[in-house]
C-alpha positions as CSV (number, residue, x, y, z in Angstrom):
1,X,-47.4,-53.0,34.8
2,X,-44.5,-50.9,35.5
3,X,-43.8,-47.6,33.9
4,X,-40.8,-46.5,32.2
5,X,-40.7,-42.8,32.2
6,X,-38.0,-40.7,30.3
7,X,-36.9,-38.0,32.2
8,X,-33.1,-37.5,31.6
9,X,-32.8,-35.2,28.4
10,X,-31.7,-31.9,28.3
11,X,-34.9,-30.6,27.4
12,X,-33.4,-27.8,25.2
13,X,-36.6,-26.1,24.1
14,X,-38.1,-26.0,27.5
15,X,-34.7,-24.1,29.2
16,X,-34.4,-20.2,29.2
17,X,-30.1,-20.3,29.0
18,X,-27.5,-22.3,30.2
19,X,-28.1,-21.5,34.2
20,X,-31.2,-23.1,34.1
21,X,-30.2,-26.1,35.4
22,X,-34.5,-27.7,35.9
23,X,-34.8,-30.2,33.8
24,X,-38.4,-30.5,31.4
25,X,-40.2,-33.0,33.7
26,X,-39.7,-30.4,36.9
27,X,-41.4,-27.5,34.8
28,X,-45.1,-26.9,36.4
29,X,-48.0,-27.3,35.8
30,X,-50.3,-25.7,38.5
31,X,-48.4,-26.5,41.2
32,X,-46.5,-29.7,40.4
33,X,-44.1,-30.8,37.9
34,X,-45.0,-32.3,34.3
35,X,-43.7,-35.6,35.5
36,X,-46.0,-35.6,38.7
37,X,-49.0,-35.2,36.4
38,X,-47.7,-38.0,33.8
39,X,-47.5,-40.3,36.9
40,X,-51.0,-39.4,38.3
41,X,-52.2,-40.5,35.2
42,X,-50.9,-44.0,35.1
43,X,-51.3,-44.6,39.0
44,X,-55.2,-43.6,37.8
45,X,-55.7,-46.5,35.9
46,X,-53.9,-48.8,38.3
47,X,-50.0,-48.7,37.2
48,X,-47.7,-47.6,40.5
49,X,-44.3,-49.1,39.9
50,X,-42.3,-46.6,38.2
51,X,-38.9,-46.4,36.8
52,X,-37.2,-43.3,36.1
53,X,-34.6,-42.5,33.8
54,X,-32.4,-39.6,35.2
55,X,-29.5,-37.8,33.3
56,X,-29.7,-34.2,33.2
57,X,-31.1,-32.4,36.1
58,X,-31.5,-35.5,38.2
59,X,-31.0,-34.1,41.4
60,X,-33.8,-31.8,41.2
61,X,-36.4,-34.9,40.4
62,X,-34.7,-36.9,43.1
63,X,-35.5,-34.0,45.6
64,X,-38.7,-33.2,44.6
65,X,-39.7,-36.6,45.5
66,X,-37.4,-36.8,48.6
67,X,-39.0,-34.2,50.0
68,X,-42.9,-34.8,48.6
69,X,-45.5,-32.3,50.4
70,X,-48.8,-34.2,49.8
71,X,-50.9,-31.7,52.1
72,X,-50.2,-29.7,48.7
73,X,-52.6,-31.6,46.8
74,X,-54.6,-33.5,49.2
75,X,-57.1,-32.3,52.0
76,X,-55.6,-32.7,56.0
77,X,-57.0,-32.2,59.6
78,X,-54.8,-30.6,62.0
79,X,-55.3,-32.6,65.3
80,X,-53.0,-32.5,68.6
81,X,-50.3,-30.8,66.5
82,X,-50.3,-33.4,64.2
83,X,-51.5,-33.6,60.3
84,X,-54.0,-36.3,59.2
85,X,-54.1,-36.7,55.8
86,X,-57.6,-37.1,54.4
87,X,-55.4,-38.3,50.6
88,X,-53.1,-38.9,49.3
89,X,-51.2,-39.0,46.0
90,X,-47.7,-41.2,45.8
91,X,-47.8,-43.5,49.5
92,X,-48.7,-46.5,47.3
93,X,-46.2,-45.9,44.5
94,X,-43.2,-47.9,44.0
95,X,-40.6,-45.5,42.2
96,X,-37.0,-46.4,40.9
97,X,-34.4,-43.9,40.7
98,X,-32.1,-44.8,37.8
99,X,-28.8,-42.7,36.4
100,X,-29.0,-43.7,32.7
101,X,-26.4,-41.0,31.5
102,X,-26.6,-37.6,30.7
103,X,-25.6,-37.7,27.3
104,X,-28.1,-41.4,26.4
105,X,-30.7,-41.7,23.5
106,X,-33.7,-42.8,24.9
107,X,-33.4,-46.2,23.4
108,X,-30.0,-46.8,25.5
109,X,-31.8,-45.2,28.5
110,X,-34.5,-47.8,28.4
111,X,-31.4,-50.6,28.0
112,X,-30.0,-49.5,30.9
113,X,-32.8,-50.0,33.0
114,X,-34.3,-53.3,31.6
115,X,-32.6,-55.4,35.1
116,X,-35.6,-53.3,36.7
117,X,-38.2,-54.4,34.8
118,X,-38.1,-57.5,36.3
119,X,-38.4,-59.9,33.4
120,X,-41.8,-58.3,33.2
121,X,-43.4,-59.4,29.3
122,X,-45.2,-56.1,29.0
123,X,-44.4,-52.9,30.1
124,X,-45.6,-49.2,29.8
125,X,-43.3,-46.1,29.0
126,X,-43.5,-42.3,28.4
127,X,-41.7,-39.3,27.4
128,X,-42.8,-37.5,30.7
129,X,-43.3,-34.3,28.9
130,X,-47.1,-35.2,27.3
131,X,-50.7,-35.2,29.0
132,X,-53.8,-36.3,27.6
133,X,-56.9,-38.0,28.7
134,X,-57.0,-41.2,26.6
135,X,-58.7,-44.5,28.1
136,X,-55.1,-46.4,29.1
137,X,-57.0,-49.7,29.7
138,X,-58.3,-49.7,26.5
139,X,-55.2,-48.9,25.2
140,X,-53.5,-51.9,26.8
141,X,-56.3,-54.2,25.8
142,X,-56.4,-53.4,22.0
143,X,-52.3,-53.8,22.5
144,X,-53.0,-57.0,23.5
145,X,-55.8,-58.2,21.1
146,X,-53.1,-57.0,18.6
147,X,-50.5,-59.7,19.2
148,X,-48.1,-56.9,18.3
149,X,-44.8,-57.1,20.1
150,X,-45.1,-53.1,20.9
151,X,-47.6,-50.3,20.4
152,X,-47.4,-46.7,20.6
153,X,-50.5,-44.2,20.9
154,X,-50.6,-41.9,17.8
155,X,-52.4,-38.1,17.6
156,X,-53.4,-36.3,14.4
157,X,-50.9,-33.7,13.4
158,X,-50.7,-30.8,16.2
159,X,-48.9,-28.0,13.7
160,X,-50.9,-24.8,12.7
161,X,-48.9,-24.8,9.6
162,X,-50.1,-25.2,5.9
163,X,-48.1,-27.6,3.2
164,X,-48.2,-26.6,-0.3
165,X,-48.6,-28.3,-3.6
166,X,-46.2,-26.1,-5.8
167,X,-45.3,-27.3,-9.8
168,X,-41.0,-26.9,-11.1
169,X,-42.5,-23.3,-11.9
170,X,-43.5,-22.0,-8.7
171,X,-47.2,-21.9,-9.4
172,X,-49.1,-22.9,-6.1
173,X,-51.5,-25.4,-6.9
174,X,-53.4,-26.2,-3.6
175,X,-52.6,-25.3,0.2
176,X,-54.0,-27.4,2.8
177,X,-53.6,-27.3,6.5
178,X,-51.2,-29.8,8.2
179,X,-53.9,-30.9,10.7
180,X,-56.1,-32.3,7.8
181,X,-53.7,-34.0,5.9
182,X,-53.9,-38.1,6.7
183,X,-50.9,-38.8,8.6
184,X,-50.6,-39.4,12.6
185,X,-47.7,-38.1,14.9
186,X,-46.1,-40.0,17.6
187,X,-47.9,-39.3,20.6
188,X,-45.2,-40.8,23.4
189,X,-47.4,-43.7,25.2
190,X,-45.6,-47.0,24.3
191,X,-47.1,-50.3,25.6
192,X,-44.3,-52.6,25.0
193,X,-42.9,-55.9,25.3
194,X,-39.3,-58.0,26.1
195,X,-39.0,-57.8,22.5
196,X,-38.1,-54.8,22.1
197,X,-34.9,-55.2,23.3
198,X,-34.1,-57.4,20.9
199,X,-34.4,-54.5,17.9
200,X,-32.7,-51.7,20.1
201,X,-28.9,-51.3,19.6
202,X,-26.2,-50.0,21.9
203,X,-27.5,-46.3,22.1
204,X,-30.1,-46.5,19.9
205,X,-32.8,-45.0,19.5
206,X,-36.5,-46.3,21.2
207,X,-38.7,-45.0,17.7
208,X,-36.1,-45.2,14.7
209,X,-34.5,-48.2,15.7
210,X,-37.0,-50.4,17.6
211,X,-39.9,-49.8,16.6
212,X,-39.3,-48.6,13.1
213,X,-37.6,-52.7,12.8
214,X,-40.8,-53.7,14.3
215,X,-43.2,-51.2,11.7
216,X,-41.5,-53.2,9.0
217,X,-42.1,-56.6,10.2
218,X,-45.9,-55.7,10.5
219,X,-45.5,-56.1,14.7
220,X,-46.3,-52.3,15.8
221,X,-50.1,-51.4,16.4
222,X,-50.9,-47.8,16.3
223,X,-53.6,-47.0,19.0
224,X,-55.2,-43.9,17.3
225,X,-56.6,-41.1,19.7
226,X,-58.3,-38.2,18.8
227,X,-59.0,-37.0,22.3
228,X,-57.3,-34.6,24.6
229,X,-53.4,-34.6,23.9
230,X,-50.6,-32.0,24.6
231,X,-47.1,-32.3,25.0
232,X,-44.9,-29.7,26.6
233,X,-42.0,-29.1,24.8
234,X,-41.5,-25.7,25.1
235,X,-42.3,-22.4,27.0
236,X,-45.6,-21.8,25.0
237,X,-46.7,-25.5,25.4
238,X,-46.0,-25.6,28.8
239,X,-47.9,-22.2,29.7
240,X,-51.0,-23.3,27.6
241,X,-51.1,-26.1,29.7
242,X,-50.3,-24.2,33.1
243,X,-52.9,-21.5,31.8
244,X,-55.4,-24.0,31.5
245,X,-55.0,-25.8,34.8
246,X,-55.4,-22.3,36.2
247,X,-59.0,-21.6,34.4
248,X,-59.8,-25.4,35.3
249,X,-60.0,-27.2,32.4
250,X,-58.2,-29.9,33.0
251,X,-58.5,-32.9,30.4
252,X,-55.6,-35.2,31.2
253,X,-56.7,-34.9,35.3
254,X,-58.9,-38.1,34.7
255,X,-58.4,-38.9,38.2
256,X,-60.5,-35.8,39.4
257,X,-63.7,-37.4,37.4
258,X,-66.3,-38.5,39.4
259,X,-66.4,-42.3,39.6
260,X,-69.1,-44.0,37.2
């Protein structure tokens, strides 16, 4: 299936003042960028054909992949003068380079590149700013045992906040932490079909819009993960994750496990 990957925001939480001009997608993690590792995920479980949708910061993603070093991440022989790879990590993908605005929702972003889906029934799509290690096949195949017309995977609540029962007096009744309270959060990895389209309005938005129309029709499956999941949204995020690669533990790497 192809992949749909979001990568044209301005990525405000992630940027350290106006001048910096990377955009989230481009930030690292070990030595390549969020969006490499979202990518090597999918490829993983058999998904090459990407679509990107650029906006801010484009030019940076376009040259990272311009110029791609894969004797960064894969073993080589030096023979003759000449480098033999002995790996590799993007030679098979397919990727798609589309300007979908600077200023787009991510529902109009995904319009804009619907000509490149091919006509394609089903089709993945992600943020490009989240990792995690959850089974994508099995993700696809509950999708499709669903009969659901789109599905998004969903994460218990991430915050180390506490909500609190209060009466009209101010007397606190009960505090509970927000990551035991029975709700789930967005977790960014649609599996989707055509018909999504026909719920998203000129720049609307993917989640509100779409799939909120499709929630009420009873046509959105939840797929409900309690594994590994991370999303980089900001500095901290971002270094947690980067801090982590660094010590080796590595979750969302699935393609470094050893085969079964």
């Amino acid at each position: 299936m192809k992949v749909v990957l979001f990568c044209g925001g301005y990525g405000m939480r992630m940027r350290s003042g106006d001048g910096d001009g990377v955009p989230k997608p481009m930030q690292l993690v070990g030595p390549r960028p969020l969006i490499w590792h979202v990518m090597r995920y999918y490829a993983h479980f058999g998904h090459t054909e990407f679509i990107l949708c650029l906006g801010y910061g484009a030019h940076h993603i376009k040259d990272f992949f311009l110029t791609y070093r894969e004797t960064m991440s894969n073993d080589f022989v030096i023979r003759g003068g000449e480098v033999q790879l002995l790996g590799s990590d993007i030679a098979d993908w397919t990727i798609t380079f589309v300007d979908t605005g600077v200023e787009s929702a991510i529902g109009e972003r995904l319009r804009r590149v619907r000509p490149y889906l091919d006509g394609d029934e089903m089709f993945l799509a992600n943020y490009s700013d989240v990792l995690t290690d959850a089974p994508l096949d099995l993700m696809v195949e509950k999708f499709r045992d669903s009969e659901a017309a789109a599905s998004m995977m969903i994460v218990p609540p991430q915050s180390s906040f506490h909500c609190v029962d209060v009466l009209p007096g101010g007397e606190i009744k009960n505090i509970t932490p927000v990551a035991k309270l029975p709700i789930w959060e967005n977790g960014g990895f649609f599996v989707l079909t055509q018909e999504i389209f026909d719920h998203l309005p000129e720049n609307g938005d993917l989640v509100e819009d779409a799939c909120g129309a499709l929630a009420a029709q009873g046509r959105l499956f939840g797929y409900q993960h309690f594994g590994f999941w991370k999303p980089a949204d900001t500095f901290k995020e971002r270094a947690e994750l980067d801090a982590g690669y660094v010590r080796g533990e590595r979750p969302w790497m699935v393609w470094e496990r050893p085969a079964r």
